[in-house]
Every structure is written in structure tokens, then in C-alpha cells.
C-alpha positions in Angstrom: 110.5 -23.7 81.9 113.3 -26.0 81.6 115.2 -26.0 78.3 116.3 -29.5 76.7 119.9 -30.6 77.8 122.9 -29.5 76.4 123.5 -32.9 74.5 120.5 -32.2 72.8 120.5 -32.4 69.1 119.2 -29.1 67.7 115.6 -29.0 66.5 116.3 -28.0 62.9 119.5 -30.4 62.4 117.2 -33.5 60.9 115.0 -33.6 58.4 111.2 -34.5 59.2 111.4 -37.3 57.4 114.2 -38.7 59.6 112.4 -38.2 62.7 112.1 -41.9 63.7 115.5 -42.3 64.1 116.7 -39.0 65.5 115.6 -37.6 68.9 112.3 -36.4 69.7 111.8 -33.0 70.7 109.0 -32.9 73.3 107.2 -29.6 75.1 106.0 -31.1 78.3 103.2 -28.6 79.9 102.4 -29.7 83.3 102.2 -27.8 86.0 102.0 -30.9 88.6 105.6 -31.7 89.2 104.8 -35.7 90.1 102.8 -35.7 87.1 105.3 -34.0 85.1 107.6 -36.9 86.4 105.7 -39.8 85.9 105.1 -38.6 82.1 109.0 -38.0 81.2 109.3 -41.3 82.9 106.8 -43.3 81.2 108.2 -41.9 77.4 111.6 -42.8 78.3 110.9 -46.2 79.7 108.2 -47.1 77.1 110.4 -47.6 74.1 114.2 -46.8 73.3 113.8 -43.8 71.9 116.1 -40.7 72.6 113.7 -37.8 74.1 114.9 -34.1 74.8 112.2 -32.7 77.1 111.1 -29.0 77.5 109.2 -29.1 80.3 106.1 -25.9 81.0 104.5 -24.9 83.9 101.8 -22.7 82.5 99.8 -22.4 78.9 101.8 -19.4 77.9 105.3 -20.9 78.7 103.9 -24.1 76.5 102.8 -21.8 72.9 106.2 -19.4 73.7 108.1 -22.8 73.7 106.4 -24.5 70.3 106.9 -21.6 68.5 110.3 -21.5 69.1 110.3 -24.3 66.5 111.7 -27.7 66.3 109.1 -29.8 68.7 108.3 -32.8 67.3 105.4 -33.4 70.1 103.5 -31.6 72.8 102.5 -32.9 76.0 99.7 -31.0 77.5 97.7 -31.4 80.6 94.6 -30.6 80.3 93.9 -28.3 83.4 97.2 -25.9 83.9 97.1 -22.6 86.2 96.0 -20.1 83.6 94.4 -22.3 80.5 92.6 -25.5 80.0 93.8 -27.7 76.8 90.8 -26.6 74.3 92.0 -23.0 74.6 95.8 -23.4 74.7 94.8 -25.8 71.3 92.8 -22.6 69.9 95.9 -20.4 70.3 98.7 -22.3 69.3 99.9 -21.8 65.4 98.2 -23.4 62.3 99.6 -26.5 60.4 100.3 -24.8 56.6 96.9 -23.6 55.4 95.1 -25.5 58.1 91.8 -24.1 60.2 91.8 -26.7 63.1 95.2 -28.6 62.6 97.8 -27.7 65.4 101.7 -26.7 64.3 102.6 -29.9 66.3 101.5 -33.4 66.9 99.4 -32.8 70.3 98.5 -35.5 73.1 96.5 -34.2 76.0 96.4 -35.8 79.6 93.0 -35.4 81.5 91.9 -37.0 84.6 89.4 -39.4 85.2 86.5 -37.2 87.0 82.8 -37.6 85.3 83.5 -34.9 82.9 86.7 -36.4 81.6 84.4 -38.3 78.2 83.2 -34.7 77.0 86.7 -32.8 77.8 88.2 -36.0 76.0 86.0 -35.6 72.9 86.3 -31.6 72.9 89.8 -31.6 73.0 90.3 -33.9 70.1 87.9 -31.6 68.0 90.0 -28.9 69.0 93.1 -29.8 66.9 94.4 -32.7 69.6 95.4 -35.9 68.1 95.1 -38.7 71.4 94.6 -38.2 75.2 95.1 -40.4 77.8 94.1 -40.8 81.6 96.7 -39.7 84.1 95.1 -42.9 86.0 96.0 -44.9 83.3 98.9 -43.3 82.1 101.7 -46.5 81.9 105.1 -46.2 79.6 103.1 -48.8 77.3 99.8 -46.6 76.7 101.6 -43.4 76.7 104.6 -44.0 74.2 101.8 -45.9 72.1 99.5 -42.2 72.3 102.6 -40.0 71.6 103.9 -42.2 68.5 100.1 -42.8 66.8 99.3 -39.0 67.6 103.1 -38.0 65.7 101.6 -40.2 62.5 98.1 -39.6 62.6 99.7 -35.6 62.2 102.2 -36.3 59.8 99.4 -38.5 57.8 97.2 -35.3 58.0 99.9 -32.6 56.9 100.2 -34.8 53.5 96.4 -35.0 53.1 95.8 -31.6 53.6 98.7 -30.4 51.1 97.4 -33.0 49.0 94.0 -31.6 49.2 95.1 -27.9 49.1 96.8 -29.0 45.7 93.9 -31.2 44.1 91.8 -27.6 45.1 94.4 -25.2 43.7 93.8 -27.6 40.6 90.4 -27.8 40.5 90.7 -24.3 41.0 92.8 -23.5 37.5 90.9 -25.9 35.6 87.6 -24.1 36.6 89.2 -21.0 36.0 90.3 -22.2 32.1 87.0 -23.8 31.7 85.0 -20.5 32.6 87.7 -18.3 30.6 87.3 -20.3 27.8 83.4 -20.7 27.9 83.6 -24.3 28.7 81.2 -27.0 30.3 82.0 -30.3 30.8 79.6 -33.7 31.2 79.8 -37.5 32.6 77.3 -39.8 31.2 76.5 -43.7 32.0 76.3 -44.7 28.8 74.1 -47.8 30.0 71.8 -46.0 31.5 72.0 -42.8 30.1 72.6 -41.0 33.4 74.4 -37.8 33.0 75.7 -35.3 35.0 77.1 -32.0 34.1 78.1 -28.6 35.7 76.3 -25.1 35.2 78.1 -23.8 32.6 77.2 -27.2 30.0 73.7 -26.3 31.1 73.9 -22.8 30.5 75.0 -23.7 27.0 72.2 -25.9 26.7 69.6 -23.3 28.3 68.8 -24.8 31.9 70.1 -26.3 34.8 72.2 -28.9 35.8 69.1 -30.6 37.1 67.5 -29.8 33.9 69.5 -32.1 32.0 69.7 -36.0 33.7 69.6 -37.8 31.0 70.8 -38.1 27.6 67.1 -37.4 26.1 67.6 -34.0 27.6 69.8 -32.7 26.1 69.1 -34.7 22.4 65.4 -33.2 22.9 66.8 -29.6 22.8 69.0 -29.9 19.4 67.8 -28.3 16.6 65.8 -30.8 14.5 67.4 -29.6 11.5 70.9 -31.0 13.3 69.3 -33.6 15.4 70.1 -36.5 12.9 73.2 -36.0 12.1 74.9 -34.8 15.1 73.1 -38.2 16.9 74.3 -40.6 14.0 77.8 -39.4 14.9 78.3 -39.5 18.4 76.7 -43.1 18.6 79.2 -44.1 15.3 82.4 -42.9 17.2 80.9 -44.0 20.9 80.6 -47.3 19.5 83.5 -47.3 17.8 85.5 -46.2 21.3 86.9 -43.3 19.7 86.6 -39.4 20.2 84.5 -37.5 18.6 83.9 -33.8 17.9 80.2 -32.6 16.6 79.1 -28.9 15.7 75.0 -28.4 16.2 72.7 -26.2 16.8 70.4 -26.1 19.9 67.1 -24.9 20.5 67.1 -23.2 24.0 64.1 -21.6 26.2 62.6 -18.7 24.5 63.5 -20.2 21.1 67.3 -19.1 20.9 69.6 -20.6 19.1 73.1 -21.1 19.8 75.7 -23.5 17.7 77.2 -26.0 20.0 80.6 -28.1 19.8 80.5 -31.3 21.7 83.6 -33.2 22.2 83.8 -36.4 24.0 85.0 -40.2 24.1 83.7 -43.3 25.6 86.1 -44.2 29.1 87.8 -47.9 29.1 84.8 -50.1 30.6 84.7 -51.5 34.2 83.4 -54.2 34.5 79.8 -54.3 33.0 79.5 -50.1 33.2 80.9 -48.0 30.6 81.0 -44.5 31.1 81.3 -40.8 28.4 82.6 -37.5 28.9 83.6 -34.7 27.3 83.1 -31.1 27.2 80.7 -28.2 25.4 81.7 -25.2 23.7 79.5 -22.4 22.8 81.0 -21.5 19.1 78.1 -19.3 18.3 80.8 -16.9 17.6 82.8 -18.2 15.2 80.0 -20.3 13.1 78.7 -16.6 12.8 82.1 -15.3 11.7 82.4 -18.4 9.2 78.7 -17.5 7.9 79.5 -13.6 7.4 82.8 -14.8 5.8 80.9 -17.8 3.3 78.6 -14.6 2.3 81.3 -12.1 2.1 83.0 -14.3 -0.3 79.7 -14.5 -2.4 79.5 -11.3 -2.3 82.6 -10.9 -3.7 82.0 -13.5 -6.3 78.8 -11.4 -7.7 79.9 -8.2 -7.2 83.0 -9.4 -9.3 81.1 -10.7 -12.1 78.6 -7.6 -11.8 81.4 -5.3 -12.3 83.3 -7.2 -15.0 79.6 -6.7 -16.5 78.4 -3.7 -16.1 82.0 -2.1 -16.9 82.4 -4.2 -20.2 79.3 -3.0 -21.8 80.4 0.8 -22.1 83.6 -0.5 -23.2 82.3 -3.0 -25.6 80.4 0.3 -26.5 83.2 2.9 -26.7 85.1 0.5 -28.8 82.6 -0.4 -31.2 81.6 3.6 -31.5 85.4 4.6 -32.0 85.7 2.0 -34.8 82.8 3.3 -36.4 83.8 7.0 -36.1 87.5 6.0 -37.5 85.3 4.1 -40.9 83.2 7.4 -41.2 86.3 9.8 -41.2 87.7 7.7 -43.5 85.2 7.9 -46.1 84.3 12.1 -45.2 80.9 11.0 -43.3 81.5 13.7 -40.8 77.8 13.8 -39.8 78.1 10.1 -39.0 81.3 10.4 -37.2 80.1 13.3 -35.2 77.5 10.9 -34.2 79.6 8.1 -33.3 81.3 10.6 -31.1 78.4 11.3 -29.1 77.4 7.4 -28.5 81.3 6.9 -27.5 81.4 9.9 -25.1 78.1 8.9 -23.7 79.1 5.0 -23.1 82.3 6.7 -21.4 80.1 9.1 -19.5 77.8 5.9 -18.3 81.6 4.3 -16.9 82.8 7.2 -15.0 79.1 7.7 -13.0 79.3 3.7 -12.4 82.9 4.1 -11.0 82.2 7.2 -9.2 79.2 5.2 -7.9 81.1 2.2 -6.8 83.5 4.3 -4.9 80.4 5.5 -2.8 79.5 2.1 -2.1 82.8 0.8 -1.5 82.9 3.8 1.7 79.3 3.0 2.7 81.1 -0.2 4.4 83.1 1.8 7.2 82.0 5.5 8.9 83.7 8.6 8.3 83.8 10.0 12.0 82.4 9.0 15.4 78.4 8.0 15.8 76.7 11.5 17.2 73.0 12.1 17.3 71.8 12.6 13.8 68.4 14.6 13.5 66.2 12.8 10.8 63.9 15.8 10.5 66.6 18.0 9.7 68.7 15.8 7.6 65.3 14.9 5.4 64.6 18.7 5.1 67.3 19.2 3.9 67.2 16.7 0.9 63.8 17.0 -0.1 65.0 20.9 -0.7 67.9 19.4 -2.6 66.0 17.4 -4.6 62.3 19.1 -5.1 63.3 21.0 -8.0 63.7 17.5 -9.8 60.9 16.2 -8.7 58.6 19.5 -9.6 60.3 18.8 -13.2 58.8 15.2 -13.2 55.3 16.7 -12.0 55.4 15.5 -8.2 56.5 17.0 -4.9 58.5 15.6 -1.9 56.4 15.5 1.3 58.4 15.4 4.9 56.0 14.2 7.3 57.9 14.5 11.0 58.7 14.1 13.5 60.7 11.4 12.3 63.1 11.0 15.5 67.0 11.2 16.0 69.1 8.2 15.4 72.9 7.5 16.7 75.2 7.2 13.9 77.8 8.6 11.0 75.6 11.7 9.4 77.6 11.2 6.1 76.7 7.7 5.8 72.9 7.8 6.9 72.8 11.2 4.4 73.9 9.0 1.5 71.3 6.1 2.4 68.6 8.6 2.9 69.4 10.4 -0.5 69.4 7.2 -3.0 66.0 6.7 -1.8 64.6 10.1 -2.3 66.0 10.2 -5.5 64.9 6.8 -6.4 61.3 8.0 -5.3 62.0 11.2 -7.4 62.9 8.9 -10.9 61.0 5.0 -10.3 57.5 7.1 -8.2 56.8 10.5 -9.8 58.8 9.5 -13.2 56.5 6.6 -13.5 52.9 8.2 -12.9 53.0 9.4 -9.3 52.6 12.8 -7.6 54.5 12.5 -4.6 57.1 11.1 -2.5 57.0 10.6 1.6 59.4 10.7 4.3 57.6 9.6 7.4 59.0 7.2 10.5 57.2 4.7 12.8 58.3 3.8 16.6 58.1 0.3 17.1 58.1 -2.1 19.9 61.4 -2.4 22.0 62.6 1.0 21.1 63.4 -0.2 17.4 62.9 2.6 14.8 61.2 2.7 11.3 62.2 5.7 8.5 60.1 4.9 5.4 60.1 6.7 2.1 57.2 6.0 0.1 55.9 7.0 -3.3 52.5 6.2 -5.4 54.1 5.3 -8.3 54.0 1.9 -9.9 56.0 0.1 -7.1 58.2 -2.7 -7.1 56.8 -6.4 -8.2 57.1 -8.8 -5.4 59.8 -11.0 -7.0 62.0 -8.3 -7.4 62.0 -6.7 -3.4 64.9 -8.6 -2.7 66.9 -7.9 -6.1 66.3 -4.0 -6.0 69.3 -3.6 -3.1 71.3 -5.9 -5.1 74.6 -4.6 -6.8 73.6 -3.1 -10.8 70.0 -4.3 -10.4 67.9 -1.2 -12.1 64.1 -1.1 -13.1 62.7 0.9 -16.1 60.4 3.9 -14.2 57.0 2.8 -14.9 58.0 -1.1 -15.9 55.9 -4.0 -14.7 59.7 -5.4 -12.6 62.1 -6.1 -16.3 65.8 -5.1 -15.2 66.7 -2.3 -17.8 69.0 0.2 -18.7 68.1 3.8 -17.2 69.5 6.8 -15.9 70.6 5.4 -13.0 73.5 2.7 -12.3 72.2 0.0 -10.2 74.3 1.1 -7.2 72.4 3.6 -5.1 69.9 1.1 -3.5 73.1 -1.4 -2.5 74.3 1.6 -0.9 71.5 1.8 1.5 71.6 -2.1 2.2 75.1 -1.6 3.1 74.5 1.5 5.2 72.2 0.7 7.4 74.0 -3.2 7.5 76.9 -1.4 9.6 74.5 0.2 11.6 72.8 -3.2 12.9 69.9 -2.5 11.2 68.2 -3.4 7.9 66.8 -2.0 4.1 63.4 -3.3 2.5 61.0 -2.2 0.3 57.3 -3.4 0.2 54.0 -2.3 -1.3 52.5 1.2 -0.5 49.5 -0.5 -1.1 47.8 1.7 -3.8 45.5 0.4 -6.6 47.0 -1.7 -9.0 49.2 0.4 -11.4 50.3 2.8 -8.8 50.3 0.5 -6.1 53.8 2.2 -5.0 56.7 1.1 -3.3 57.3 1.4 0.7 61.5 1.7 1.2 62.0 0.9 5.1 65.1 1.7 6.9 64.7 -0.1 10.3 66.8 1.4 13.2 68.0 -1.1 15.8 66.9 0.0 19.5 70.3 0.7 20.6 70.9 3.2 17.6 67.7 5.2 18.4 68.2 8.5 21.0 65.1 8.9 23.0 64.4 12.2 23.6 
């Protein structure tokens, strides 16, 4: 190896972008020393250019001296004594981040034997940037090689970090969009063409080939949406402004997911006009904004019920206290002592309504972790509780198991299972029946049925819905009239609320007797994932 001469400029002491008007640093690999000649000569005499030449005998020497740093070119010969040029090209370093792109410019020098066409092409897929012919090897075509092959390198450095960076881009965006459940679309909106990537069609419940045009994707939103979420995307697409449209769509196997589209018409070219935008499952939060919209109902009637159902015993206490104050007056002690009674009876009725609204107001949230909760056990236990009350009104309470074991708070599902015993116990045997039942059903999919029955008058139709409403009471024995009664309206929309937490669900239907004990049917369905298999 021969190192550059000592006038040399150092490799690092120009920038890259300087190189065409600073001295080129050149490995020379050629183990020929005429060769080796006739190259150094040709560069220097082929333009005016300052060369400083590091000239290689052998592959090794060559990598050794490029990796030194600071060689603005290498030239190789194709055939040296222990490589040829595709395998000194293989083990020389990588451009930044590149698989096939050599450190350094490269120009290789073959011969002009038969083979010389296929070594030519293989060395140029191996990384090389030109060749030329050591027959053909003149100042002119050999500072021309060295020069194009130093540009075509530089030119493929910037495209390579330019595509490294669109790719790291890409990249993040992908990233955010997926993070953020996001699909974007293209459509021609001449044609309707449209393209989009998986995760728009996932929204939409296919495949990117699924959805080509813009009838595929209008056909699949919910018809109940389809009008209005059509009028106005063509309003604001033919107004060439953005829009932003909440729907529903319909996907395969009849689920339903809310949908926002955003998108905008692009500037036309020409004669084509082009949309796009992006879709965003909000499934989610339309759900949170519906349990929200009916908590705040909720709140509105359970407000007024209240303010209602708390006024009347005051109304009552007052008027009863203003009596008893006219009756001591005038020595009615009799009457007084009776106006008493109806006062401390009214304030009797407050206190179990408070007490009862306390209970509902903790049937909202559990009292310790979920743990298996034995339904058989649990029931026996109640109907024990409760069967003296129900031998007073002439009936019994019948536990039919096994009824299963549930996951869940014990206190909560204790309290649920309780207001309906004892609602069998007053509405069933205290309005003509003989018994109440505790039975369970298995259901498809795991799900899970407890059902309390009686054969007592039962609950009219119009009223199913109503009975797990806050304060709404029936008269044991009526044909559905809301009355006054032992009870407070409160113990049934403690269930609903109980087994709402849960995931599951109350309801009450006919026990299908005869008419006048047809007898009610409370339900208390278990969601799958809340029932323990044994």
C-alpha cells in the first residue's frame, strides 16, 4: 500500500459538500503495477482536478484503507490476488442504513474477455456504481466513470435518507393512526373509486377490497342514519368544505358500531377531483354520551319521585300535628291521641322510604371484591328468613336447586334476591297464591337465569316495565292500579340496579297461570362471564 503524499489535504478537512473543489481522495486497488499506472494517469490527465492516490495491492489492503475514512472514490480491479470485485463489494461497509449501497462511490475495471458482460452487470448489482474496460480505459472515459459514479452515490445517499425519513414518517403516522383507532380513505369523487387501508375497513366490517366504491360503504350504514349522514357529506363535498358526520353502521353479523367520518374534497386537477379523510370508531363515547343522557333522566325522575313520595308524609305529619294542636285545645284527647297515631305513622312511612333509598343508593357500587356466590345457599337461607311471613299469609317458599354459583358481591346479589322473595311473599301469597319459587335456568352461551316465581295475581303487561321503576307499588291482589301499601316502591329498583352493575338484567313476565292467578315470573339474567362453571 502506498499512502497519499505528504501535501495531501487530510480526508476529514472539507466538507462533502465541497468536494468538487477540494482534492479527491482515491483508494486505487490494483495489483498490476502498469495497470495501476495507466489508471493514476488517465485521472490525472483527464480533467484538472487535484487527486491524492492510495494505491492497494490486494482486496484486504483496499477495505483496511476505505475504512480508514476520508476516500471520496474507489478504484477496484476486478480480478486482484486474493478477491474478485463482487466479494470485496459484499465486505466493504454500508452507506447509513443501506443493504447494497457501498460506504464509497465505487468504479470497477474488468477486462474484455467473454465473461466481462455478466461480471460487468454483477458487479454493478453488487453495490458498484460504473465499470469500465482496461482496453478501453482513456483519461476521457475514465474521469467521466469516476465523476458520474461520485454523483450517481451522492444522488443515492440523499434518496435513501430521504426515503428512510418519508418511512420513519409513515412509520409514526401509522403508529398514531392505529393508537388512536384510526382509518383513513381516498375517493375519486367522479367515479366513486375509493381506496382505503385495513383499519377503515375494519371499522366498516370487511376488507379493503370489500369496499371499492362509495356504494360500499353507503350500503352498510344504518338506514336509520343513512339519509342524513348522505345529505351531509354531499352538502359540504359540494360546497368544498370539511365535514364531520357521526353514524351508525351495520356490519357482518348484524353489529353495530357508531362511526365518525371526517373528510374534505382536495383542490381539482384538471377535470378529476379527489376526497379524503379518515374514520373513527366512537362506539365508545356515543355509548358513554347515551348512559350519561339516561343517567341525567334518571336523575330528573328520581328527583321528582322523591320530592313526591317524601312530601306526602310530610304533607301528612303536618296536617295531623295541626289537628292534634285544634283537639288539645278544645280537651278532645281521644281525637288528639288519634291524630298522634296518623302523624307518627306518616313519619314512620318517611324513615322506611329513607332507609330504603339509602339501600338503593349502595346497590350502585359493591361492597368487597366479586367471589363465587352459591345461589343455593344464599336462597336457603332467605326463604328460612322469610317463611315465617309467608306461613302467616297462608303460602310457603319453595327452593328448587340447583340453582348454580354466580361471580359477584354477596351483599349486593343478597339484597336483589331478598326484595323479590319478599315481594313474592306480599304481591303472590298476600294476593291469593300458595307459594313462591326460586328455581334457575342454564341458557345458551353460558348465560344464567334465577327466576322467582309466584301464582298469585301477577303483574299486567303494561306495568312489567314500571314495577323496577323508582316508588312504583301495586295493591297485592289489584288488577295493575299504582297504590299505597306496605311497601315503598324501592325494593324492585334495587334489583334493576343490582344486577345492572353486574352486566346483567331484571324482568318480570307471566307465570302463566289461569286468569286471576296467572302469577308473575321475576328473572334475574346472569351474563356468561359472571356465571362459575362448576
Amino acid at each position: 500500500m502506498t499512502d497519499a503524499p505528504p501535501s495531501a489535504a487530510p480526508p476529514s478537512a472539507a466538507p462533502p459538500d465541497d468536494i468538487d473543489r477540494r482534492t479527491w481522495h482515491v483508494v486505487l486497488a490494483e495489483d498490476r503495477p502498469s495497470d495501476r499506472d495507466a489508471a493514476r494517469d488517465a485521472l490525472l490527465r483527464g480533467s484538472d482536478r487535484q487527486y491524492a492516490f492510495v494505491t492497494c495491492e490486494t482486496a484486504a489492503e483496499a477495505i483496511a484503507a476505505v475504512e480508514a475514512g476520508g476516500v471520496d472514490l474507489l478504484l477496484l480491479d476486478y480480478q486482484l490476488p486474493d478477491a474478485e470485485a463482487p466479494d470485496v463489494l459484499a465486505r466493504l461497509l454500508r452507506a447509513p442504513d443501506s443493504l447494497i449501497l457501498p460506504v464509497v462511490p465505487v468504479v470497477v475495471m474488468a477486462d474484455a474477455r467473454p465473461e466481462g458482460a455478466a461480471r460487468n452487470r454483477a458487479v454493478l448489482r453488487a453495490g458498484a456504481q460504473d465499470f469500465v474496460g482496461k482496453d478501453w480505459l482513456t483519461p476521457t472515459s475514465l474521469t467521466r466513470a469516476a465523476e458520474a459514479a461520485v454523483e450517481r452515490h451522492r444522488m443515492a445517499v440523499a434518496y435513501e435518507a430521504r426515503g428512510r425519513a418519508l418511512a420513519r414518517s409513515e412509520e409514526r403516522l401509522r403508529m398514531t393512526l392505529d393508537g388512536a383507532g384510526i382509518g383513513w380513505w381516498e375517493r375519486d369523487t367522479a367515479t366513486g373509486v375509493t381506496v382505503c387501508d385495513e383499519r377503515a375497513a375494519e371499522l366498516w366490517g370487511g376488507t379493503p377490497a370489500d369496499f371499492r366504491t362509495s356504494e360500499d360503504f353507503l350500503s352498510r350504514i344504518h338506514p336509520d342514519d343513512a339519509e342524513r349522514a348522505q345529505t351531509a357529506i354531499a352538502e359540504a363535498t359540494a360546497a368544498g368544505q370539511p365535514y364531520e358526520v357521526d353514524f351508525r353502521v351495520v356490519r357482518p353479523g348484524k353489529a353495530v358500531r357508531w362511526i365518525m367520518v371526517r373528510g374534505r374534497r382536495m383542490p381539482d386537477v384538471g377535470t378529476a377531483g379527489m376526497a379524503h379523510g379518515v374514520n373513527i370508531d366512537v362506539t365508545e363515547r356515543r355509548e358513554q354520551e347515551e348512559t350519561i343522557r339516561q343517567a341525567n333522566a334518571e336523575m330528573e325522575r328520581f328527583t321528582y319521585t322523591v320530592s313526591h313520595d317524601l312530601k306526602s308524609p310530610l304533607v301528612t305529619v303536618a296536617g295531623f300535628l295541626g289537628l292534634l294542636k285544634t283537639y288539645l285545645a278544645g280537651g278532645q284527647v281521644d281525637r288528639a291521641a288519634g291524630a298522634a297515631d296518623r302523624a307518627i305513622s306518616a313519619a314512620g312511612r318517611m324513615s322506611r322510604i329513607i332507609d330504603d333509598l339509602l339501600v338503593l343508593s349502595r346497590a350502585g357500587r359493591t361492597v368487597g371484591t366479586a367471589a363465587p356466590v352459591s345461589l343455593d345457599a344464599l336462597a336457603a337461607t332467605l326463604a328460612a328468613d322469610l317463611g315465617v311471613r309467608a306461613d302467616d299469609a297462608g303460602g310457603r317458599i319453595d327452593v328448587q336447586g340447583p340453582l348454580g354459583i354466580v361471580l359477584a358481591d354477596e351483599t349486593r346479589i343478597g339484597e336483589a334476591l331478598e326484595n323479590l322473595l319478599a315481594n313474592g311473599v306480599r304481591h303472590g301469597v298476600g294476593g291469593g297464591g300458595t307459594r313462591v319459587v326460586v328455581r334457575s335456568e342454564q341458557r345458551r352461551g353460558g348465560a344464567l337465569r334465577l327466576i322467582v316465581e309466584d301464582d298469585g295475581p301477577g303483574v299486567p303487561e303494561a306495568y312489567r316495565e314500571r314495577v323496577f321503576d323508582l316508588f312504583q307499588r301495586l295493591d297485592a291482589g289489584s288488577s295493575g292500579n299504582t297504590a299505597s301499601g306496605p311497601g315503598t316502591g324501592v325494593g324492585l329498583a334495587v334489583v334493576a340496579r343490582v344486577m345492572e352493575v353486574l352486566g346483567g338484567r331484571a324482568h318480570v313476565e307471566s307465570a302463566g297461570g289461569a286468569d286471576g292467578n296467572e302469577g308473575a315470573r321475576f328473572v334475574l339474567e346472569f351474563p356468561d362471564h359472571a356465571v362459575v362453571v362448576p
